[in-house]
C-alpha positions as CSV (number, residue, x, y, z in Angstrom):
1,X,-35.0,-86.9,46.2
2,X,-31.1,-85.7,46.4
3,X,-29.1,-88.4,44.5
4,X,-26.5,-87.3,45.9
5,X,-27.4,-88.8,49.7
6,X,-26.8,-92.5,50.3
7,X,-30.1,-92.8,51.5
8,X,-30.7,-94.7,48.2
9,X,-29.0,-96.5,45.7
10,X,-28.8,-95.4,42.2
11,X,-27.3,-97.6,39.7
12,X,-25.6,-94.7,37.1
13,X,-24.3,-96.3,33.7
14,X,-20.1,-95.1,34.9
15,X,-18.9,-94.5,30.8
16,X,-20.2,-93.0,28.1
17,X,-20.7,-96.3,25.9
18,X,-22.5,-97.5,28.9
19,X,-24.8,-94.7,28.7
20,X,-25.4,-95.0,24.9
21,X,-26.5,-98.7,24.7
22,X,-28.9,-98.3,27.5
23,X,-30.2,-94.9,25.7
24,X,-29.9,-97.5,21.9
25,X,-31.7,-100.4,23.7
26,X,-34.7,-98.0,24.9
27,X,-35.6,-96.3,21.8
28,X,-39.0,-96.8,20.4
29,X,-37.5,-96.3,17.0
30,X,-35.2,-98.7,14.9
31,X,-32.1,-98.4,15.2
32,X,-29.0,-100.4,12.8
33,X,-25.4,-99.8,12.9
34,X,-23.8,-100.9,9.7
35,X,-19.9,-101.1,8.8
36,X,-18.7,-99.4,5.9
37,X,-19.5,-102.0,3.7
38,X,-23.1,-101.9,4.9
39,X,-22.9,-105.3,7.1
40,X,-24.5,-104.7,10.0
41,X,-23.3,-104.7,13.3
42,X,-25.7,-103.9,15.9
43,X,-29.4,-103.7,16.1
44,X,-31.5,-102.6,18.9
45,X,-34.8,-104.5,19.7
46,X,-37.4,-101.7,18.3
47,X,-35.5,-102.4,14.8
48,X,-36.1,-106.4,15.2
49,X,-39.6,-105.7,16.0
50,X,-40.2,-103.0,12.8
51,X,-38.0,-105.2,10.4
52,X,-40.5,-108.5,12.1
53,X,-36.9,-110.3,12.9
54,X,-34.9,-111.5,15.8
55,X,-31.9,-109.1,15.9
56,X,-29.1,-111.9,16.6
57,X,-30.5,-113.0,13.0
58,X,-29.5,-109.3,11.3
59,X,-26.1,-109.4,13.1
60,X,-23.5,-109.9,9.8
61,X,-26.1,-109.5,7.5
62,X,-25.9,-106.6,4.4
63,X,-28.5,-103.7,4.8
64,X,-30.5,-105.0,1.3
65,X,-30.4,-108.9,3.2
66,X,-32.0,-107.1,6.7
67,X,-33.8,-105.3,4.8
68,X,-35.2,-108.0,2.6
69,X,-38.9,-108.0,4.3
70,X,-39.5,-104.5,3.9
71,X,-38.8,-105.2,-0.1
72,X,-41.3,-107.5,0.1
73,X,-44.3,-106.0,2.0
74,X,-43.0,-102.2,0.3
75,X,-45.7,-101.1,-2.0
76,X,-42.5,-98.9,-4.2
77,X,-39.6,-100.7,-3.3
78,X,-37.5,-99.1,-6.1
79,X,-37.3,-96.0,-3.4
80,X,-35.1,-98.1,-1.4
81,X,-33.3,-99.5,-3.8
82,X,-32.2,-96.2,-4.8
83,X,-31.6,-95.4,-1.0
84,X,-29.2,-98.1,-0.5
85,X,-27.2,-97.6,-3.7
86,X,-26.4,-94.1,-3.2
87,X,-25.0,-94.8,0.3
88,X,-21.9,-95.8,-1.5
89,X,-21.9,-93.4,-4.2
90,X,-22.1,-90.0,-2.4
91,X,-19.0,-88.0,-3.0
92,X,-20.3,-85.9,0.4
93,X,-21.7,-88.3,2.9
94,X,-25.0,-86.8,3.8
95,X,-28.5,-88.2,5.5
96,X,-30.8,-89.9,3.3
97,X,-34.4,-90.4,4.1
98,X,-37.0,-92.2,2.2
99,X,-40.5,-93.1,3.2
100,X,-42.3,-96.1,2.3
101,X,-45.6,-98.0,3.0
102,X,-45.4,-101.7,3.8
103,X,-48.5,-103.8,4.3
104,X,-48.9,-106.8,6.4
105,X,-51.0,-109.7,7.6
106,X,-52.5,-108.7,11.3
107,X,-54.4,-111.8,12.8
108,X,-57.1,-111.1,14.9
109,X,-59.5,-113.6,16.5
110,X,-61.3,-114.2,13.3
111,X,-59.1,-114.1,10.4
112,X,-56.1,-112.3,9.0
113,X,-56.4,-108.6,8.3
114,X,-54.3,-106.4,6.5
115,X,-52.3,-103.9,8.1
116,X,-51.0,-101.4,6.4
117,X,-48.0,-98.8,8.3
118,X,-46.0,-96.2,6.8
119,X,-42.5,-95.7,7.3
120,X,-39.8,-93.6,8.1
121,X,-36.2,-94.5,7.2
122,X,-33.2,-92.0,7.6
123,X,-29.6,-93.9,6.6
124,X,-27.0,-91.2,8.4
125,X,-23.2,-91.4,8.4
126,X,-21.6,-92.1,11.4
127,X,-17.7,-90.5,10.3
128,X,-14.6,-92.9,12.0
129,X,-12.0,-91.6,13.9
130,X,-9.5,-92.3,11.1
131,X,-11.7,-89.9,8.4
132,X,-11.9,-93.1,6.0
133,X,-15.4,-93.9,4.8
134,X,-17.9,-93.9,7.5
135,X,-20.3,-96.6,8.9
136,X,-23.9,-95.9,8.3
137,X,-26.7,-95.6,10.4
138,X,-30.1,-96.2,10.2
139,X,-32.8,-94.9,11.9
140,X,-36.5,-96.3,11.4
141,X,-39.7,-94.4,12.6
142,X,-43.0,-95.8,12.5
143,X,-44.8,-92.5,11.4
144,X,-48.6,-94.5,10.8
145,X,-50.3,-92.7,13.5
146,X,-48.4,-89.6,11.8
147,X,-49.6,-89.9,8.7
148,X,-53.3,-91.0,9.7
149,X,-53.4,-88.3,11.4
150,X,-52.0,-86.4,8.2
151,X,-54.9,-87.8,6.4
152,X,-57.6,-87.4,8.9
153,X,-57.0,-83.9,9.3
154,X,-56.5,-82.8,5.0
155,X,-60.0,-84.9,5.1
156,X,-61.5,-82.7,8.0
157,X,-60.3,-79.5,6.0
158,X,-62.1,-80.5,3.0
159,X,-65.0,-81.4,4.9
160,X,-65.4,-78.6,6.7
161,X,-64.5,-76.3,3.3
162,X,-67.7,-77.5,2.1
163,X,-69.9,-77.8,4.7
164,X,-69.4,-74.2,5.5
165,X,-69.4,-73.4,1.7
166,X,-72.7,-75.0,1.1
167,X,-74.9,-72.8,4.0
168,X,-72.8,-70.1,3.4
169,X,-73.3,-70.2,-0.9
170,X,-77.4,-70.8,-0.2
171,X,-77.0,-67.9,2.0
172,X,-75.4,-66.0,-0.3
173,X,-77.7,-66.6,-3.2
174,X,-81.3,-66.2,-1.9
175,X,-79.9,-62.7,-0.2
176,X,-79.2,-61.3,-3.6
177,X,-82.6,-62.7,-5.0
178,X,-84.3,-60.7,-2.0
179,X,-82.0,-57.4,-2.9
180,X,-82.6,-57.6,-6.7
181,X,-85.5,-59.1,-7.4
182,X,-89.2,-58.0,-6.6
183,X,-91.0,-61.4,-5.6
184,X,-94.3,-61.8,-4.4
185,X,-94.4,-62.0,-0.1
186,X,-94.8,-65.9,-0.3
187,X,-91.9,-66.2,-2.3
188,X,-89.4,-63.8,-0.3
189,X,-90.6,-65.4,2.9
190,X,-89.2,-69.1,1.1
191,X,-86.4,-67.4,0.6
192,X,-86.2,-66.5,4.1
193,X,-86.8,-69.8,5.3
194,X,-83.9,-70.8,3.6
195,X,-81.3,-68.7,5.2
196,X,-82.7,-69.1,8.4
197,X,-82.3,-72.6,7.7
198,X,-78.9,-73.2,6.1
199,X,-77.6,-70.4,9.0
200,X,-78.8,-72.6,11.9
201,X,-76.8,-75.0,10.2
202,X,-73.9,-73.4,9.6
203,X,-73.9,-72.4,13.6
204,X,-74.5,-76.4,14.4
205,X,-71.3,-76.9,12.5
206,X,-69.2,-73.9,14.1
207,X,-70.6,-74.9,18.0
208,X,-69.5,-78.6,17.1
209,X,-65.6,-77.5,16.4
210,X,-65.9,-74.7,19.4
211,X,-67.5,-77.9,22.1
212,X,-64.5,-80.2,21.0
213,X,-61.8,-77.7,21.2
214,X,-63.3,-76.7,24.5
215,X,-63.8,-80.2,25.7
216,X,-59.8,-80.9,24.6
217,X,-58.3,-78.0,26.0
218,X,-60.5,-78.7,29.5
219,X,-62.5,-75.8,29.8
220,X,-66.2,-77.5,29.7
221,X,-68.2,-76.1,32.5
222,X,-69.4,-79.8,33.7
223,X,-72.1,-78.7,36.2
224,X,-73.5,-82.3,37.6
225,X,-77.2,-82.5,39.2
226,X,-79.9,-84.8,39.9
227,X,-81.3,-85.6,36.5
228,X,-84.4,-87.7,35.6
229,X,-83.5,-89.8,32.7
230,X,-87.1,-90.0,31.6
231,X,-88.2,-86.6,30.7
232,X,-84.6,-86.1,29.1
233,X,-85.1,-88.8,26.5
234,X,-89.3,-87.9,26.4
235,X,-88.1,-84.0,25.5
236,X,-85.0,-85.3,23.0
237,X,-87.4,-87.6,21.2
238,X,-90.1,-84.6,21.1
239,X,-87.6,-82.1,19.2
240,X,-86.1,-84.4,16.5
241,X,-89.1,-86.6,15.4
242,X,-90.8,-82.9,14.3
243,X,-87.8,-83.1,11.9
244,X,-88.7,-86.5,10.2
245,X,-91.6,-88.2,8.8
246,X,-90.0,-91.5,7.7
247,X,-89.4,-92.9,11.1
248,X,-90.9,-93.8,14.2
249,X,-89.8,-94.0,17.7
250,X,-90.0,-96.6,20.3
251,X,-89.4,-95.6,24.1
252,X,-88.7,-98.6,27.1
253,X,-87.5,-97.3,30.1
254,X,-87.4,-99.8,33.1
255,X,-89.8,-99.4,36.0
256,X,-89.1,-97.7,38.5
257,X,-85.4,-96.2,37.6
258,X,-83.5,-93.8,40.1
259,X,-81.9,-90.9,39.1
260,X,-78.8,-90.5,37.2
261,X,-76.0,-88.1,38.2
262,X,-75.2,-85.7,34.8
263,X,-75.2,-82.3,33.6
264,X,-78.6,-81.9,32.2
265,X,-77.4,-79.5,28.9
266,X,-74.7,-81.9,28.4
267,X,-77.0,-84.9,28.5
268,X,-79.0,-83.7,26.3
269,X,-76.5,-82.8,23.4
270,X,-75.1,-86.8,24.1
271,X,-78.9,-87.7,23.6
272,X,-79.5,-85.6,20.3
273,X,-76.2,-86.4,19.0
274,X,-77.2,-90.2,19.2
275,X,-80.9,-89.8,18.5
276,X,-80.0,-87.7,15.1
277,X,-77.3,-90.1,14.1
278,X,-80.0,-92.8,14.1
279,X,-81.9,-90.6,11.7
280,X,-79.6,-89.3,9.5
281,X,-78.1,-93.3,8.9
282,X,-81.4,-94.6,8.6
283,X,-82.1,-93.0,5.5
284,X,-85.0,-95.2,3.9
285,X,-86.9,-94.8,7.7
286,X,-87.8,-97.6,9.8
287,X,-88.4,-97.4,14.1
288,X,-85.7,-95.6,16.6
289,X,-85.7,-97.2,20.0
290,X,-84.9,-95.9,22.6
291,X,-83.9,-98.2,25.8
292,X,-83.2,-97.1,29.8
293,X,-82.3,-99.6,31.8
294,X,-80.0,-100.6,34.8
295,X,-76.6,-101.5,33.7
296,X,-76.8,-105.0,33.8
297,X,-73.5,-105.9,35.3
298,X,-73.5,-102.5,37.8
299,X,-76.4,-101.5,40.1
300,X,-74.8,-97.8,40.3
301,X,-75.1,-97.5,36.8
302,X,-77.7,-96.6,34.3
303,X,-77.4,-97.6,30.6
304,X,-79.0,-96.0,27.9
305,X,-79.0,-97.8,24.2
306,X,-80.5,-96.3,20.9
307,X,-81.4,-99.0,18.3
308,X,-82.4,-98.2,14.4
309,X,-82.6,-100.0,11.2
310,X,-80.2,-98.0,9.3
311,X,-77.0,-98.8,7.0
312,X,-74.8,-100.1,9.7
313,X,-70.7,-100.0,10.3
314,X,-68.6,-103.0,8.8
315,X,-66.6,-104.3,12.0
316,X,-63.5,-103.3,11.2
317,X,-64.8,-99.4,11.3
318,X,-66.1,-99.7,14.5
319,X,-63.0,-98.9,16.9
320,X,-62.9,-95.6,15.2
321,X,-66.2,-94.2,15.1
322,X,-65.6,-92.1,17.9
323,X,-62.3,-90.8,16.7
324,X,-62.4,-87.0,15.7
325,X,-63.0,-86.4,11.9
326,X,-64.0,-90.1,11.2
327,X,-66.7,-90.6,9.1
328,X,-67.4,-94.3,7.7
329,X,-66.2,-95.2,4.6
330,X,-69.1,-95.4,2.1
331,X,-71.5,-93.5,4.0
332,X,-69.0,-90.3,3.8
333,X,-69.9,-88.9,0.4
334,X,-73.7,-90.0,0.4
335,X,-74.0,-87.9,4.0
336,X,-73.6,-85.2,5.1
337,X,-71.2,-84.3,8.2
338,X,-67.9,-83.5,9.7
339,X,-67.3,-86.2,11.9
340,X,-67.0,-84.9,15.0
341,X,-70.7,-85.6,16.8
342,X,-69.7,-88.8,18.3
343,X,-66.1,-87.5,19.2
344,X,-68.0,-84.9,21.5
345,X,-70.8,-87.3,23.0
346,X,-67.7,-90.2,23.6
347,X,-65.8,-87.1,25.3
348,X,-68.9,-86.1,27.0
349,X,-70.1,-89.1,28.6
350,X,-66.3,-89.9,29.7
351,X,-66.4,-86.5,32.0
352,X,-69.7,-87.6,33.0
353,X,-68.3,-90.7,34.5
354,X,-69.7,-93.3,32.3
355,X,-68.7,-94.8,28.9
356,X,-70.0,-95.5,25.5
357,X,-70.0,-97.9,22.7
358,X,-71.6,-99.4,19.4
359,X,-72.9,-102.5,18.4
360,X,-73.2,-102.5,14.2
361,X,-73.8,-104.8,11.4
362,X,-74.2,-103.8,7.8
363,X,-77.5,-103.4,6.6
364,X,-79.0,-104.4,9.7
365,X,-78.7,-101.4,11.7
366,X,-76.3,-100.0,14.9
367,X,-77.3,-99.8,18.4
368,X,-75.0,-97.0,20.6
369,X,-75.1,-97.6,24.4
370,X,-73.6,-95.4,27.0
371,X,-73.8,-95.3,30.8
372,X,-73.9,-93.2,34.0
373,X,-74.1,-93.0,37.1
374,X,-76.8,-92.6,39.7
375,X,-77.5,-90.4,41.6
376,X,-76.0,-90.4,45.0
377,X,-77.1,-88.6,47.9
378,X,-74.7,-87.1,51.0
379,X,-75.2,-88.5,54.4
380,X,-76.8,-85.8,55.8
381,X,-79.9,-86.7,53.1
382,X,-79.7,-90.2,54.4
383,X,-79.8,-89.6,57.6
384,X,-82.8,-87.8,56.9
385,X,-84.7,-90.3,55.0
386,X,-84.2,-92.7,57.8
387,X,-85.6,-90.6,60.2
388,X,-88.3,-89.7,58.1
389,X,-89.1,-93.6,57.2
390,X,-88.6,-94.7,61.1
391,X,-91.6,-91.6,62.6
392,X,-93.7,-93.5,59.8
393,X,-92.7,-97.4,60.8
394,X,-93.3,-96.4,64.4
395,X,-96.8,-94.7,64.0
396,X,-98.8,-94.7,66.9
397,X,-101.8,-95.0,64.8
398,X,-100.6,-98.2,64.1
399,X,-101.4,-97.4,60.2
400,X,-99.0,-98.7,57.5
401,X,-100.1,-96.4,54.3
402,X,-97.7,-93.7,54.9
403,X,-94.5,-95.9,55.5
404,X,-95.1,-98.1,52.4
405,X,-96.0,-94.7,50.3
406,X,-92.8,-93.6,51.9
407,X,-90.9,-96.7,51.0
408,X,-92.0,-97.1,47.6
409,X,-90.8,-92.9,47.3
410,X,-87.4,-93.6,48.7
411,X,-87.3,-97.1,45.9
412,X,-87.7,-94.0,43.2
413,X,-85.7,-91.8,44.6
414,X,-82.4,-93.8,46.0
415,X,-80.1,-95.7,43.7
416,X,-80.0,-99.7,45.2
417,X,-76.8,-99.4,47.1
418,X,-78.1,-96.4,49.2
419,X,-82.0,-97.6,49.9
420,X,-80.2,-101.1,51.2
421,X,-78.4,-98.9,53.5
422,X,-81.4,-96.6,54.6
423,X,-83.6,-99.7,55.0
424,X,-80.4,-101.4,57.1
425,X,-80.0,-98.7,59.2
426,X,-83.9,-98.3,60.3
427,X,-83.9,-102.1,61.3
428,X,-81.0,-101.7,63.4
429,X,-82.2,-98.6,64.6
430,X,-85.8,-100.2,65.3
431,X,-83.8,-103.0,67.4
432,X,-81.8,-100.4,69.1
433,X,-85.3,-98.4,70.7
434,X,-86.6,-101.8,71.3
435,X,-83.5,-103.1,73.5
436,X,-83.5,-99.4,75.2
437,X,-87.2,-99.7,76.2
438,X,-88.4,-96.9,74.1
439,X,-90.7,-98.6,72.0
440,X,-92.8,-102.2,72.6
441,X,-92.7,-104.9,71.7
442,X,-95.9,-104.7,69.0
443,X,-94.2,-101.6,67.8
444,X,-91.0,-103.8,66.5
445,X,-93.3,-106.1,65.1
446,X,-95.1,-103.3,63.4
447,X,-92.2,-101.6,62.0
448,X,-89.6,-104.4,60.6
449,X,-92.7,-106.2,59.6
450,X,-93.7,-103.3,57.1
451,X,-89.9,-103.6,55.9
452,X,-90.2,-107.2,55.3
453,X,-93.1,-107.0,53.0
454,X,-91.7,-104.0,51.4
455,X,-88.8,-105.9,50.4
456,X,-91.0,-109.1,49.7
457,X,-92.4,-107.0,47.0
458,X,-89.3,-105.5,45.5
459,X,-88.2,-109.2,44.6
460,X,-91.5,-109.7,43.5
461,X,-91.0,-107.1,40.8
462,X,-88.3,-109.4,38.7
463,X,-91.5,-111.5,37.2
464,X,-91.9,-111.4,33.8
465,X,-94.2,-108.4,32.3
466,X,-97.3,-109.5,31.4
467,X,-97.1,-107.3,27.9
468,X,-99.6,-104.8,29.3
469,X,-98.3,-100.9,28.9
470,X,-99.4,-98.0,31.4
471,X,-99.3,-94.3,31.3
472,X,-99.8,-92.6,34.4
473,X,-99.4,-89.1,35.5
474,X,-101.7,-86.6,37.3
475,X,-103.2,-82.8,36.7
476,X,-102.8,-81.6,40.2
477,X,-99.9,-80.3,41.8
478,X,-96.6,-81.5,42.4
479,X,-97.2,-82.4,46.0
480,X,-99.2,-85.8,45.1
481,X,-96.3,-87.0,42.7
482,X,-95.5,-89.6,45.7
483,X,-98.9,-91.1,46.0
484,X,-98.6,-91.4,41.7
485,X,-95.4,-92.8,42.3
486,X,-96.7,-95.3,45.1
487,X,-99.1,-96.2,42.3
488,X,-97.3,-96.4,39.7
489,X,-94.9,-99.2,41.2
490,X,-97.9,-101.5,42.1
491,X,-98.6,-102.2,38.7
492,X,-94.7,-102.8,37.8
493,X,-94.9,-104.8,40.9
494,X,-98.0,-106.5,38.6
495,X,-96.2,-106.9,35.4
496,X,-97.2,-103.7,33.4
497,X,-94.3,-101.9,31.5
498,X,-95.1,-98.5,33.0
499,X,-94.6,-94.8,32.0
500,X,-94.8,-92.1,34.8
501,X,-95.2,-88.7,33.9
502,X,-95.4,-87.4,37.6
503,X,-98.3,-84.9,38.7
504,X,-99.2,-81.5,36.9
505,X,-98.7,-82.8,33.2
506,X,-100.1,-80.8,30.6
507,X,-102.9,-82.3,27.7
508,X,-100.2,-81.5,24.7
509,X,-97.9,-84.0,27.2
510,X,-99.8,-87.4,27.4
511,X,-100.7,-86.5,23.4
512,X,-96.9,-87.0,22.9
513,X,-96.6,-89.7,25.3
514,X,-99.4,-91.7,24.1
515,X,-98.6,-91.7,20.7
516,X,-94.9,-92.6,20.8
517,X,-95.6,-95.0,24.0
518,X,-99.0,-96.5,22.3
519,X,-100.5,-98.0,25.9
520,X,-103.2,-100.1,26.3
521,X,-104.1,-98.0,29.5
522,X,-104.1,-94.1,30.5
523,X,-104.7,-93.9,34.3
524,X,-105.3,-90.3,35.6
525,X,-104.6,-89.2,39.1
526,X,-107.1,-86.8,40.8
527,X,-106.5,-85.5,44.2
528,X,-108.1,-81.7,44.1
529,X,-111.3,-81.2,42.9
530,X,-110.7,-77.5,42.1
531,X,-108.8,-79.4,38.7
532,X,-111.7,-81.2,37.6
533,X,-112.1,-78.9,34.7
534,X,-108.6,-79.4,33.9
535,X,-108.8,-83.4,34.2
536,X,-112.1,-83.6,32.1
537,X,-110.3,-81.2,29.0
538,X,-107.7,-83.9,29.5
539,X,-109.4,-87.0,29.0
540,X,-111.7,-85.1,26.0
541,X,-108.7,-84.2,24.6
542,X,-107.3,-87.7,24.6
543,X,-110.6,-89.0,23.4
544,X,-110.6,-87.2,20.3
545,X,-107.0,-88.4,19.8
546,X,-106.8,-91.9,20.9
547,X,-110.6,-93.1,20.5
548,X,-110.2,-96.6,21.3
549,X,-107.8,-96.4,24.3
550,X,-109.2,-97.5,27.4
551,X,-108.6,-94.4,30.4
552,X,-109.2,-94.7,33.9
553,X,-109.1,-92.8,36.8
554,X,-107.7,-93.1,40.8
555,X,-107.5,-91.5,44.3
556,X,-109.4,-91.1,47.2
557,X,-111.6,-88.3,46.1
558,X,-113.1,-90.8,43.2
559,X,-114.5,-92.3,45.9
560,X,-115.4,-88.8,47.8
561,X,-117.8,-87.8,45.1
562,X,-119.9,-90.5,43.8
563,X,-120.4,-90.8,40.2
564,X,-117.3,-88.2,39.3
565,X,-116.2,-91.1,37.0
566,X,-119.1,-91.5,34.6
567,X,-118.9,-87.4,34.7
568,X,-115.5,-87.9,33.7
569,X,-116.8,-90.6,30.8
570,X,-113.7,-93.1,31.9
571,X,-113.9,-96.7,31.4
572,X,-112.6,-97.5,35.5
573,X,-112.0,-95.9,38.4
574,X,-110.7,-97.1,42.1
575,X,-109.3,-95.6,44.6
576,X,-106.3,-98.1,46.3
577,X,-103.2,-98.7,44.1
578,X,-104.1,-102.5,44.4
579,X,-108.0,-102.2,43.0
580,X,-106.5,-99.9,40.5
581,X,-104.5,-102.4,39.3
582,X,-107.1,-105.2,39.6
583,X,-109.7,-103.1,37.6
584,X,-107.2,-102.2,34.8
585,X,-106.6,-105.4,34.2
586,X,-110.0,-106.5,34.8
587,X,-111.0,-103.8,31.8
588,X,-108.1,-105.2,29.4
589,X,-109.6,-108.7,29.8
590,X,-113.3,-107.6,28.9
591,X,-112.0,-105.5,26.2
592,X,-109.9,-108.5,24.2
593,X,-112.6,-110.6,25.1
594,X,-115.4,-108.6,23.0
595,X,-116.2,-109.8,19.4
596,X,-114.6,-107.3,16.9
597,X,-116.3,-105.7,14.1
């Protein structure tokens, strides 16, 4: 814009002095202008606020008097003592700076805390016209954040120093026992072992201050997908428990949850950042839980918490757990780290579009949540999936299988907000080819009836679970993951807390599953006879494992080849998702029934 147009007015100040109290009033520092006898004569608002005083009450008043609450709260008040007294005694007027730390009471909702700031003071001569003695200024700075920062970073440097001296000294050593010493194989390859070890950690530690300086200056590669939160957390929780025997994990992931929108890698170092904070701070052991969920208060979102039984964070340490080079107080000498993990995973999950935070009490553990978003498809998908879901509805065959497989694949697949739209769109769509003549009336019937019960059953879903926990997955190929799926929500629709591994899953899989899951049912899907060597290693293999847990079996071609299920020696099998989930719970029933030994 030309200021120089009358398009627009612009109030100028017209005289210097003008200029200068507008410039005096705006400052975020202090600012006191004192005669030469050190009375004060004007005060700007930041210096009322600093000094905790009106500043029509500091008008007349000497320096010391304005002064007097900083002599109070100072921790070495003799420093400006000797400030103030050698304003009058310099033979060369010349600036004079002093820093001091002051503490206050802060109140917060609770109680009074103390705060404690640090500041800057700088008395400068201001000379007269005349050359007599000259009127002093005084400028005060708030340098807290200055000097935390100060603080945060000396602390960082001596962190660092020794966790790269540490690896780097235990690498150091056990290379010169290898060069000088002639050891026995078993003994060289400990050795071994150890560099290997402490030089894996001494990469962790350089890749941590490489990802945040990346992440700060904004070159991360973000590269967002369609990611399946379940075999994220499944493969996280697989890698770091090899790492510890003291502690056990606990998975709960909500039925039926949609896809989230995230960049897998980065996902996965937010995950393992989390996950091995849990362990490291849970030093005597105990169970790690790990929750997916929908957010509760956001349908779009998808919120992730991880729960242990660790040391905790006091509450006032919890705002600044997530700042760089933070480490909690006690905790900092007795464990290891740099403080920068949750500095990367807040930074992460922020250019992920979701956000993160902690919930802590001492002694009694911390539980870190963070969310993000679903997956969202472009119209041109939805557009698709309606047309898909309305040549299934209108069937001429008049049969209703495919469209509620269909419609429990797009419940799976769609994130709420879209699969409302979908499902609105084919009923409209359906009323539209009816009014045009195209289809009868039976066919309308047919079609939004279908919808009807299919929603019927999605608000039937919000019962309470009846405690029961299922693990379902299949060895054939991935072209029967919908009919596993279609499965799998009928017994969430039931009540069961279910895990689905999807189709193709290998034995050394459900061994994983099953043991951090611990299920009171394993139902296998078969749909290709050509795997029924496959499925029998399976369920021998989770036999020898898991003895007493009950397994079953489901799909059409159990009931293609009479007797396959004693073959298989299961407990069940059916063949509709509905008698599947009658005869698994049918089997539960007869099993807590039976006497026990």
């Amino acid at each position: 814009m030309d200021l120089r147009t009358n398009s627009t007015q612009v109030s100028l100040p017209t005289t210097e002095t003008e200029a200068a109290k507008l410039l005096a009033r705006a400052m975020p520092d202090g600012l006191l202008l004192s005669s030469e006898t050190l009375q004060v004569c004007y005060v700007n608002p930041s210096a009322g606020e600093l000094l905790a005083l009106d500043p029509a009450q500091i008008m007349g008043l000497s320096l010391e008097e304005a002064l007097a609450e900083l002599f109070l709260r100072a921790h070495q008040p003799d420093r400006l003592h000797q400030a103030l007294d050698s304003l009058l005694n310099l033979i060369e007027p010349h600036p004079v700076e002093v820093e001091i730390n002051i503490t206050r009471a802060t109140q917060t909702e609770s109680q009074e805390v103390p705060d404690e700031r640090f500041l800057r003071l700088v008395f400068y001569p201001v000379p007269n016209e005349n050359g007599s003695q000259p009127r002093w200024g005084l400028l005060i700075h708030d340098a807290t954040g200055d000097r935390t920062a100060d603080k945060l970073k000396n602390e960082f440097v001596a962190v660092v120093s020794h966790e790269l001296r540490t690896p780097l000294s235990a690498m150091q050593g056990f290379s010169e026992l290898l060069l000088t010493q002639d050891a026995p194989a078993e003994r060289r390859r400990l050795w071994l072992e150890m560099i290997n070890r402490e030089s894996v950690r001494l990469s962790s530690l350089i890749d941590d201050m490489l990802s945040l300086s990346h992440i700060e200056s904004g070159r991360v590669d973000l590269r967002s997908e369609r990611v399946e939160l379940e075999p994220v957390i499944l493969q996280c929780v697989e890698i770091l428990r090899v790492g510890t025997s003291k502690h056990t994990f606990k998975i709960e992931i909500q039925h039926n949850l949609p896809a989230i929108r995230a960049d897998r890698d980065k996902l996965i170092q937010v995950l393992n950042n989390i996950v091995g904070n849990a362990i490291k701070y849970s030093t005597k052991g105990g169970q790690i839980t790990i929750r997916a969920a929908y957010a509760p208060h956001d349908v779009d979102q998808l919120q992730v918490s991880v729960s242990d039984q660790g040391v905790g964070i006091p509450a006032d340490e919890l705002p600044k757990v997530f700042e760089k080079f933070y480490r909690v107080g006690k905790q900092s000498k007795e464990i290891k780290g740099t403080g920068l993990g949750l500095a990367i995973t807040r930074r992460l999950v922020d250019l992920m579009g979701g956000r993160i935070w902690v919930e802590s009490k001492p002694d009694e553990g911390s539980t870190f949540h963070f969310t993000l978003p679903t997956h969202t498809f472009p119209q041109r998908d939805m557009y698709a999936f309606k047309e898909i879901l309305l040549k299934t509805l209108l069937d001429p065959h008049k049969d209703s299988t495919e469209a509620e497989l269909y419609l429990d694949y797009l419940q799976r697949t769609l994130p709420s907000t879209q699969l409302d739209e979908v499902l609105r769109d084919s009923l409209y769509e359906i009323g539209e080819r009816w009014h045009r003549g195209e289809i009868g009336v039976g066919d309308e019937h047919f079609g939004t009836g279908i919808i009807r019960d299919f929603l019927s059953r999605m608000r039937s879903t919000k019962i309470n679970t009846n405690g029961y926990r299922l693990v379902i997955g299949g060895v054939a190929g991935e072209e029967h993951v919908v009919g596993i799926t279609m499965v799998a929500n009928a017994f969430g629709r039931a009540g069961w807390n279910v895990t689905n591994l999807g189709a193709n899953v290998p034995l050394n899989a459900y061994i994983t599953t099953l043991a951090q899951v611990q299920p009171d049912v394993l139902l296998l899907s078969i749909a290709m006879s050509q795997r029924l060597i496959e499925i029998k290693r399976v369920v021998q293999g989770v036999r020898e494992a898991f003895p007493s847990l009950l397994i079953g079996v489901g799909g059409r071609l159990v009931g293609e080849l009479p007797g396959l299920a004693e073959r298989l020696n299961v407990d069940f099998h059916a063949t509709t998702p509905d008698e599947t989930v009658r005869m698994a719970t049918e089997v539960i029933a007869k099993q807590q029934a039976e006497p026990k030994n």
